[in-house]
C-alpha positions in Angstrom: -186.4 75.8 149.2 -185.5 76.3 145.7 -182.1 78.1 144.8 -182.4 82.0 144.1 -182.1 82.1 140.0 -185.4 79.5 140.4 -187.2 81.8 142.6 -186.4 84.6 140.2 -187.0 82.8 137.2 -190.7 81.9 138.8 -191.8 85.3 139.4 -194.5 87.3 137.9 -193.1 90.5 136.9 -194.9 93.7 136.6 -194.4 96.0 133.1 -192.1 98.5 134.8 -194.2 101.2 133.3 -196.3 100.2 136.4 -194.1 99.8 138.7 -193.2 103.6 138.0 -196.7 105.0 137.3 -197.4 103.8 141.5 -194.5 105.4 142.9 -195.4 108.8 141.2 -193.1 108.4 138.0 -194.3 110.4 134.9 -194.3 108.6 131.4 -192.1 111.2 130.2 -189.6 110.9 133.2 -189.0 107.2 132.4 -186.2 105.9 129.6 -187.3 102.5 129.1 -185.0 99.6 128.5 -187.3 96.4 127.8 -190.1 95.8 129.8 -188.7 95.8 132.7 -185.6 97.7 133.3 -186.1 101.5 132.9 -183.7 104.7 133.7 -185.5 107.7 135.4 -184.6 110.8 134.1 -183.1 113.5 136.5 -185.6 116.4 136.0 -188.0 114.3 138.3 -185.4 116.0 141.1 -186.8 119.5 139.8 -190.5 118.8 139.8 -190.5 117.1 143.3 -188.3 120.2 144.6 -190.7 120.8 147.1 -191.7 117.6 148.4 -190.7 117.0 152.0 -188.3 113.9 152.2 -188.8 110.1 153.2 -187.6 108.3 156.2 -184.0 107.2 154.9 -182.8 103.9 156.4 -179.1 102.6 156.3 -178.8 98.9 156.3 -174.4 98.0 157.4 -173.7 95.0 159.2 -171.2 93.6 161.4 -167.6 92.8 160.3 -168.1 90.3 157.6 -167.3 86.8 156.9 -167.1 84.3 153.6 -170.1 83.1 155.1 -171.9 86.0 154.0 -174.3 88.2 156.1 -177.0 88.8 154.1 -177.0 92.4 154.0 -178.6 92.8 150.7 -181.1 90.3 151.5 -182.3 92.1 154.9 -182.2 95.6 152.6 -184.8 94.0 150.4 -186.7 92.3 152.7 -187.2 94.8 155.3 -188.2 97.3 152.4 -190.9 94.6 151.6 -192.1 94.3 155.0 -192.5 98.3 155.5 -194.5 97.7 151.7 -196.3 94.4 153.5 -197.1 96.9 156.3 -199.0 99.4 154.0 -196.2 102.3 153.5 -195.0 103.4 150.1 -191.4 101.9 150.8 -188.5 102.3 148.3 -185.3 100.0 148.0 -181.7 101.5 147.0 -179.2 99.1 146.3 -175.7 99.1 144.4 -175.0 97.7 140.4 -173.5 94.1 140.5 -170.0 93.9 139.4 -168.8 90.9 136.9 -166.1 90.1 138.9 -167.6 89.1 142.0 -170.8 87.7 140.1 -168.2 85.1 138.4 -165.5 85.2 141.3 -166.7 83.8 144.8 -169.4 86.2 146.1 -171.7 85.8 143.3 -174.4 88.5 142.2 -176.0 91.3 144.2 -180.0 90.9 143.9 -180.4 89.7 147.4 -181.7 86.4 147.5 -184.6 83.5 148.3 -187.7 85.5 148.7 -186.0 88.7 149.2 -184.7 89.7 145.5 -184.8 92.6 143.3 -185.6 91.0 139.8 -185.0 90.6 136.5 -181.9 89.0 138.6 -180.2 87.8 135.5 -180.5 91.1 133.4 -179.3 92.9 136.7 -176.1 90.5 137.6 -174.9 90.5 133.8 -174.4 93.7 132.0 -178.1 95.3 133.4 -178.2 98.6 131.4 -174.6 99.1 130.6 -173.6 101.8 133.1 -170.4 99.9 134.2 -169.5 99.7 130.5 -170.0 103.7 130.1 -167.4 103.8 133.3 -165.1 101.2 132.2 -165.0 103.5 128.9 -164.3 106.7 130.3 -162.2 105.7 132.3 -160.2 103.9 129.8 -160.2 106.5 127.0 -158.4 108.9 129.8 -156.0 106.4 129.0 -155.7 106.3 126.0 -155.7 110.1 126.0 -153.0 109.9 128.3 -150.6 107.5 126.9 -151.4 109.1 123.3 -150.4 112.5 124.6 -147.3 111.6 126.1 -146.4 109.0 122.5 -147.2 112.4 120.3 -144.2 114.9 121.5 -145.3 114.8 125.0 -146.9 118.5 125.2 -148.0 118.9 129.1 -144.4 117.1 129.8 -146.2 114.1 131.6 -143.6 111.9 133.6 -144.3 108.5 132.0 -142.9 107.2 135.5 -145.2 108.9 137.3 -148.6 108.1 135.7 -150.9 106.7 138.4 -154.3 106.6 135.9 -154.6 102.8 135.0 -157.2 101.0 132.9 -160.3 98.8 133.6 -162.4 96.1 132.7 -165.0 94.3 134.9 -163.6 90.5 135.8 -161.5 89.2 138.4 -158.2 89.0 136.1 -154.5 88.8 138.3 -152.7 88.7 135.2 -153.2 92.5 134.6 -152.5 93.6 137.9 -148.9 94.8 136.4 -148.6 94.9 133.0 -146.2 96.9 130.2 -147.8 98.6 127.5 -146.7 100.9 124.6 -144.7 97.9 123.3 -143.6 97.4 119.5 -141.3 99.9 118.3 -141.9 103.5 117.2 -145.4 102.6 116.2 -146.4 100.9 119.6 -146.3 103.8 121.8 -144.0 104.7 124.5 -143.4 101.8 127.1 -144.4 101.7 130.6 -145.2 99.8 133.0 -148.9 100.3 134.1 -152.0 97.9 135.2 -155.6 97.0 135.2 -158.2 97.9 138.1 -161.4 95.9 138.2 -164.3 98.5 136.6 -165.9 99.3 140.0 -162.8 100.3 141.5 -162.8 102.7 139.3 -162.7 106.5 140.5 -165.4 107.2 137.6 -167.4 104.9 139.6 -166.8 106.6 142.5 -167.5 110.3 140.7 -170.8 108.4 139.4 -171.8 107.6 142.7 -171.3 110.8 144.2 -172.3 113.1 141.4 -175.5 115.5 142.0 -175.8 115.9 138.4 -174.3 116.6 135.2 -172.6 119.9 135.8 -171.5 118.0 138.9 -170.5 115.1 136.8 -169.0 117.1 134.4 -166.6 119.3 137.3 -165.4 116.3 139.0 -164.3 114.1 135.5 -162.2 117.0 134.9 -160.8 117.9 137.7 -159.4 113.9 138.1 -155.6 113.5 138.8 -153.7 111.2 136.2 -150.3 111.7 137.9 -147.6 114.8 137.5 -145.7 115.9 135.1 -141.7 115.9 135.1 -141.8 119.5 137.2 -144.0 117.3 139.8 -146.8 119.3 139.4 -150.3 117.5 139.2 -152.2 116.7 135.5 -155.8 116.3 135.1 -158.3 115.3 132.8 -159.1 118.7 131.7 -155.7 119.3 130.9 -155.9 116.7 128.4 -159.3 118.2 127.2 -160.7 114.7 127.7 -163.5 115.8 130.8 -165.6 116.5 128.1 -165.8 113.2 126.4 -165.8 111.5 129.3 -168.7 113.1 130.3 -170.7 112.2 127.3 -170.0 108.2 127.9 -171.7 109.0 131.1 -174.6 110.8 130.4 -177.0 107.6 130.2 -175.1 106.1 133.0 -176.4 108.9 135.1 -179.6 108.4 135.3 -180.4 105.8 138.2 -182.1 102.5 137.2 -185.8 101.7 138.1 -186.7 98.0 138.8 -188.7 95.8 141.0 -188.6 93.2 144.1 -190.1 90.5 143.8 -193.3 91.7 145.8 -193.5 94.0 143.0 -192.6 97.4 144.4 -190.0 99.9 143.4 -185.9 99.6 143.6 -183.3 101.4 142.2 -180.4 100.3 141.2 -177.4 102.3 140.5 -174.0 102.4 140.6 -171.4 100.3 142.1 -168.1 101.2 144.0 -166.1 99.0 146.0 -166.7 99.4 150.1 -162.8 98.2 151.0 -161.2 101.0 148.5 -164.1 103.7 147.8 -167.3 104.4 149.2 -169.3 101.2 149.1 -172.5 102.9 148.4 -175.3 102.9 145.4 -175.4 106.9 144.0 -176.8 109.6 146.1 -178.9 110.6 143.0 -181.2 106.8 143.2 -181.4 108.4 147.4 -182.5 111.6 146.6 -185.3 110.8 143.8 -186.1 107.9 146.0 -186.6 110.4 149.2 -189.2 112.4 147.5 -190.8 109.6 145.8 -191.4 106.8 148.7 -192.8 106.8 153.0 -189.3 105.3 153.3 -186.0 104.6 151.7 -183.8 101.5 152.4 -180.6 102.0 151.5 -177.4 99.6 151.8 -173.4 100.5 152.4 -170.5 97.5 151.8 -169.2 96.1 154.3 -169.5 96.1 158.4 -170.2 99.6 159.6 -166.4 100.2 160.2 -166.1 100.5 156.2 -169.2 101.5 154.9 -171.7 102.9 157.1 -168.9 105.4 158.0 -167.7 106.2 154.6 -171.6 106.8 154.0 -171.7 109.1 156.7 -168.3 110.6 155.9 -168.4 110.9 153.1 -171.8 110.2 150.8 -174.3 112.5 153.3 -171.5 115.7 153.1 -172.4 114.8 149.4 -175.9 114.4 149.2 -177.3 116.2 152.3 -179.4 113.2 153.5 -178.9 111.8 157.1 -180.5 108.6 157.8 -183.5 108.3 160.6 -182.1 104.8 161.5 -179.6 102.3 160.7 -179.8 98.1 160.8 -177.0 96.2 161.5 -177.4 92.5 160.1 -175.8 89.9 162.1 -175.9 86.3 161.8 -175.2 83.5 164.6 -172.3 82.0 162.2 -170.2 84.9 161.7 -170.6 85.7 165.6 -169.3 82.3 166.3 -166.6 82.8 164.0 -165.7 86.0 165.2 -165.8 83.8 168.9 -163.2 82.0 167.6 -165.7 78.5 167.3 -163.6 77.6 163.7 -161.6 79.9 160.9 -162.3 80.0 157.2 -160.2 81.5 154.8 -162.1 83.4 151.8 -162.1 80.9 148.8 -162.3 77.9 151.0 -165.3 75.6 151.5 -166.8 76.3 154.7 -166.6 73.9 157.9 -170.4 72.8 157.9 -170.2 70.7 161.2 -168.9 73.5 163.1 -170.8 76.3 162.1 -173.9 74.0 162.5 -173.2 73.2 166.1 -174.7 74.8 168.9 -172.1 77.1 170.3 -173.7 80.1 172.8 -171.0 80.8 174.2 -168.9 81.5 171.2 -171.7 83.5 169.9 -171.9 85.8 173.5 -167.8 86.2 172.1 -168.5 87.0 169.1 -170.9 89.9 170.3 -168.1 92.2 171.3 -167.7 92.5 167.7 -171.5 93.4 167.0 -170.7 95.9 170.7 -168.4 98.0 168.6 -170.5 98.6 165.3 -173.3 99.2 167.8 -171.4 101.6 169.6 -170.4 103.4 166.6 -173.4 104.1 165.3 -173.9 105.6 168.5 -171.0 108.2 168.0 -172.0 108.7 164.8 -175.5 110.2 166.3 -177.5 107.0 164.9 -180.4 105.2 166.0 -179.3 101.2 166.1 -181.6 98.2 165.6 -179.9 94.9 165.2 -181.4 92.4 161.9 -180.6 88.8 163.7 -180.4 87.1 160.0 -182.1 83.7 160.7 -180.4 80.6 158.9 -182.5 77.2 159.7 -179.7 75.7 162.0 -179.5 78.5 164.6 -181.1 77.7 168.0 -183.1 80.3 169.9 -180.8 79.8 172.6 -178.2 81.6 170.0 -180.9 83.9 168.8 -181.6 85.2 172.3 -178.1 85.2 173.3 -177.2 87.5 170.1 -180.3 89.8 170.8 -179.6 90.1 174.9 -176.6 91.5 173.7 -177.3 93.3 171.5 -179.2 95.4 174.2 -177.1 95.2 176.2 -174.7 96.8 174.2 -177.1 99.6 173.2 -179.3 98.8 170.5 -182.6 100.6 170.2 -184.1 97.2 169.7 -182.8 94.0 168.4 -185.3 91.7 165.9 -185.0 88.4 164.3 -185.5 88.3 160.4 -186.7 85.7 158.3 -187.0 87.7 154.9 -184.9 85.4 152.8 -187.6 82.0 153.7 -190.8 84.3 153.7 -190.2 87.7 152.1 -191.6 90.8 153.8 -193.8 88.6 156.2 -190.5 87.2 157.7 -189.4 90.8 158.7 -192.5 92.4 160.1 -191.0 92.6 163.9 -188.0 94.7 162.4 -189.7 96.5 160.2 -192.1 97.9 163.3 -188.9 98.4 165.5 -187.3 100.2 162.2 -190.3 102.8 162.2 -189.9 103.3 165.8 -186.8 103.8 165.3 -187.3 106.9 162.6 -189.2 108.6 165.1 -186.3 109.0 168.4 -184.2 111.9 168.0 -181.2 111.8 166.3 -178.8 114.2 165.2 -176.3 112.8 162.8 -172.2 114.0 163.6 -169.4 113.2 161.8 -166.2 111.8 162.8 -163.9 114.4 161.6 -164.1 118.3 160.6 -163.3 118.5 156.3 -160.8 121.5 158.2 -159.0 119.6 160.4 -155.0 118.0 158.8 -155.2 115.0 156.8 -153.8 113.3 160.1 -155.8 114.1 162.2 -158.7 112.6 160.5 -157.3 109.7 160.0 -156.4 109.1 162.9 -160.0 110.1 164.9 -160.8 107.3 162.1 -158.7 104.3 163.4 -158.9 105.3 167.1 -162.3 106.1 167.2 -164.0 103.9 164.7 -162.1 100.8 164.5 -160.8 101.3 168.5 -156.8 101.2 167.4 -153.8 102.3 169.8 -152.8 104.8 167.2 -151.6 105.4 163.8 -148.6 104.7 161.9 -147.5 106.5 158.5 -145.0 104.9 156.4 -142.8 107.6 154.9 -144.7 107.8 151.6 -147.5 108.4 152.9 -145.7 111.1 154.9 -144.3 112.9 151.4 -147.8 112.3 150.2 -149.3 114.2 152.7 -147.2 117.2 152.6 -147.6 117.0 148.8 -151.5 116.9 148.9 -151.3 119.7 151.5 -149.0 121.6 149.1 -151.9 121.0 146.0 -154.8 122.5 148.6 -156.1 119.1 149.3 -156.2 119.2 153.0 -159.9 119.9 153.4 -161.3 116.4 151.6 -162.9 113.8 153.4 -161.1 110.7 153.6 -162.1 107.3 152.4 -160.1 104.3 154.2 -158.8 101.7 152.1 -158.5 98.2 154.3 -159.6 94.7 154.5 -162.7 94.2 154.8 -162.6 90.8 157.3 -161.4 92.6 160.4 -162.7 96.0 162.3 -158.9 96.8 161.9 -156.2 96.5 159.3 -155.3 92.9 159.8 -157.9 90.5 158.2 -156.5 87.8 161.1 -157.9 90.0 163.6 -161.5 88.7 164.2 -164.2 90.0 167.3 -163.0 93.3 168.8 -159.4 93.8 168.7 -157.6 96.0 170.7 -154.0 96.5 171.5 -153.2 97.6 167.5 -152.1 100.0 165.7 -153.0 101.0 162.0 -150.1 101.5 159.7 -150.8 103.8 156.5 -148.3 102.7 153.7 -149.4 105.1 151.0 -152.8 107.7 150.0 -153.6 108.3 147.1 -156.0 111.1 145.6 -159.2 110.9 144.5 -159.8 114.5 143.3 -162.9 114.2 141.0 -164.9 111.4 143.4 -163.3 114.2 146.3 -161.6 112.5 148.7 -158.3 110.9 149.8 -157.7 107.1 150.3 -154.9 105.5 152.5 -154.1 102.4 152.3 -153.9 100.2 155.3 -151.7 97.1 154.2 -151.7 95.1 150.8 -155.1 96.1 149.8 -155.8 94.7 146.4 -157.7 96.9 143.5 -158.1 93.7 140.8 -159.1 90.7 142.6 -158.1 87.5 141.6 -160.2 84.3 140.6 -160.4 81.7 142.9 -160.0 77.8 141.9 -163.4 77.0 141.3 -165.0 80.3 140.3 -168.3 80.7 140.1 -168.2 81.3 136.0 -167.7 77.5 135.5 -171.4 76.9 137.2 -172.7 79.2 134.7 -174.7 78.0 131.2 -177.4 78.4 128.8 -180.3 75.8 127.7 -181.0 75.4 124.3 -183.6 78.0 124.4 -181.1 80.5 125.5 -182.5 80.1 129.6 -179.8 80.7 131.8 -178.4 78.8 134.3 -176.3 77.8 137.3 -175.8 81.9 138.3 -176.1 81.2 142.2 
């Protein structure tokens, strides 16, 4: 089988005008960028008022591994095999970041015959709207430090600054940096860092934001840290919401493009899963529910991070509630989580043991599968389990991992073969996804937005990730009194923890039990409009590993490129 730039290299693209036109895009309502990339303009919201919703289907997956899941892949793919089917089926996905494309994941177009294409244009740079958040974000910064440099009018503690810069690549040397160096000229020093762009809470407020009022309100109203009285500065204060607003204004508007079968995806925006919400912008959701039969949508991460952040957090925002959810599991990350062999992230993975047959690590494993299974249960969801297929599973581990997922309450529990033969591989789970739509459901959340900041963070880690209890640190303590203080009790809360484990240690693998989840810090997120602890040493600019992917990257002389996956 050819590697996944090939594949996307090989296909035949449609003019995007086309791909548009078939969905029920007007001329007018489509910004094109080349032939085929193109942003859809937000008054198609306005003349589609009235048209009654799609089926919306969330695609999470069980706690994941360095293997990789295939999340993305079985998003794609099963919105091809509803399309293969004969329904008018829409994908949603989230923007690529740089820093994983050249780190160690690698790009986010799905992959073998399940892609969203052009796959180059999409992993590197796509339309720009990371750039447009990387800049806002960074000219608050610059607004900031030049505001405290010239006579320091809204008496901004220097030491207490918590706004930081951006830029989109893995880079560990700006983690913690010093700025305002060189004398009288050079600004007032401080020390200060770098987040990686999509970490960004102006990634965040793009993902959530209904519109440009919307957009506008919640730039504003985001904390930069407190003055010397310890009172709380914002954006507005600095009268930089405004321009801020106007970097974002293209950036908005979600991006139309294609799978490889040819039908419609957007993509659009791009915030982390293990900080913020892991999910693409409500806006690509809500345009795609009145455009398509159904609407595939992704969130980061096992269900314990983003499928309940989505719930949480992004339907409170956009007013959607899915009519099913997939979990993808794979028989190699259920043996791992079995305890069949380890693998750091970064390391090369043990091919002899994840190769051999091993059911009864894999029934071990499914305890871990159990739990996501049984929270989409408690979250009022309709489960079906994606089995991704790799070519060196048995069907002795296949069945094992679909018994139990029955078992453990699945509505049904299909094997997918989407990334080998596109939306022909997933017709099986596709048919049990559209049963699926059809059983009751009646989506709850974990927590009350009334309820203390405590309390819903702690229905979070007992209820979700099945800990003991909760332990706050005492600066998360001061910080919850002083949120409380400000009149920020009522936001949701967006869980900040590793991604490799249903609780806060990464070491913890299948379903652990006997823990409980210690909250070191939280930190506001006013304008995205919620609160994030943070469970251990979570990391907001990732590092580079020793082989990054960036050094299997090139161009031919024609300017092709290659070696990107």
């Amino acid at each position: 089988m050819n590697d996944d730039l090939s594949i996307a290299q090989a296909a035949k693209l449609r003019p995007i005008t086309e791909v548009a036109s078939e969905c029920g895009i007007l001329p007018e309502e489509l910004e094109l960028y080349g032939p085929y990339k193109a942003k859809v303009r937000l008054d198609v919201l306005d003349r589609l008022a009235d048209r009654p919703n799609a089926k919306y289907i969330l695609v999470t997956a069980i706690t994941p591994t360095p293997l990789g899941e295939g999340k993305t892949v079985t998003t794609i793919g099963l919105t091809m095999a509803l399309q293969h089917l004969g329904h008018n089926a829409i994908t949603c996905i989230r923007e690529p970041s740089l820093g994983p494309v050249f780190g160690i994941k690698g790009g986010a177009c799905g992959g073998g015959y399940a892609q969203v294409v052009p796959m180059e244009d999409i992993n590197l740079h796509f339309t720009g709207d990371i750039h447009a958040v990387s800049m806002a974000n960074n000219l608050l910064a610059a607004m900031v430090d030049a505001s405290i440099w010239h006579g320091n009018p809204l008496n901004i503690d220097p030491l207490a600054v918590t706004w930081k810069r951006v830029v989109d690549l893995n880079d560990v040397a700006l983690r913690h940096i010093v700025v305002g160096l060189g004398g009288k000229t050079g600004g007032v020093p401080r020390e200060t860092g770098f987040d990686i762009s999509v970490a960004s809470e102006v990634m965040a407020i793009l993902a959530l934001s209904s519109g440009y009022k919307d957009l506008r309100e919640r730039l504003g109203r985001v904390w930069i840290g407190f003055d010397r009285d310890g009172n709380p500065v914002t954006a507005d204060m600095l009268r930089a919401g405004g321009a801020m607003a106007a970097l974002m204004v293209d950036a908005l508007k979600p991006n139309l493009v294609q799978r490889l079968d040819g039908g419609p995806a957007f993509v659009h925006a791009g915030p982390f899963a293990n900080i913020a919400i892991g999910a693409n912008s409500i806006l690509a959701d809500m345009i795609a529910c009145k455009l398509g039969e159904y609407v595939v949508t992704e969130a980061g991460f096992g269900a314990d991070c983003g499928a309940e952040k989505f719930v949480n957090i992004k339907c409170r925002a956009s007013g959607l509630a899915p009519d099913a959810v997939v979990i993808v599991a794979t028989v190699r990350a259920l043996k791992m989580h079995g305890g069949a062999f380890r693998m750091p992230p970064g390391k090369k993975p043990p091919k002899e043991e994840i190769e051999k047959p091993n059911v009864e690590a894999v029934v071990r494993g499914c305890a871990n599968l159990a739990k996501h299974i049984e929270n989409m249960r408690l979250f009022g969801l309709t489960p079906v389990v994606a089995v991704n297929v790799f070519p060196t599973d048995t069907e002795e581990e296949i069945e094992a991992v679909r018994t139990e997922a029955m078992k453990a309450g699945a509505f049904a529990a299909e094997v997918s073969r989407v990334h080998a033969h596109a939306g022909a591989g997933g017709v099986e789970l596709a048919q049990a996804v559209i049963k699926a739509c059809e059983q009751p459901s009646e989506m709850r959340f974990v927590y009350d937005l009334d309820e203390p900041i405590k309390q819903k963070i702690e229905k979070i880690c007992t209820q979700v990730y099945g800990a003991d209890g909760v332990d706050f640190m005492p600066e998360a303590e001061a910080k919850i009194a002083q949120y409380e203080k400000f009149g920020l009790g009522k936001l949701p809360i967006c869980m900040a923890k590793t991604q490799y484990s249903i609780s806060h240690d990464p070491n913890l693998l299948g379903r652990p039990s006997g823990f409980r989840v210690p909250i070191r810090d939280i930190r506001p997120a006013v304008g995205a409009g919620f609160l994030y602890p943070l469970c251990g040493e979570m990391r907001t600019m990732p590092a580079l590993p020793t082989e990054p992917a960036a050094v299997h990257v090139d161009i031919d002389e024609k300017g092709k490129i290659k070696g990107l996956f």
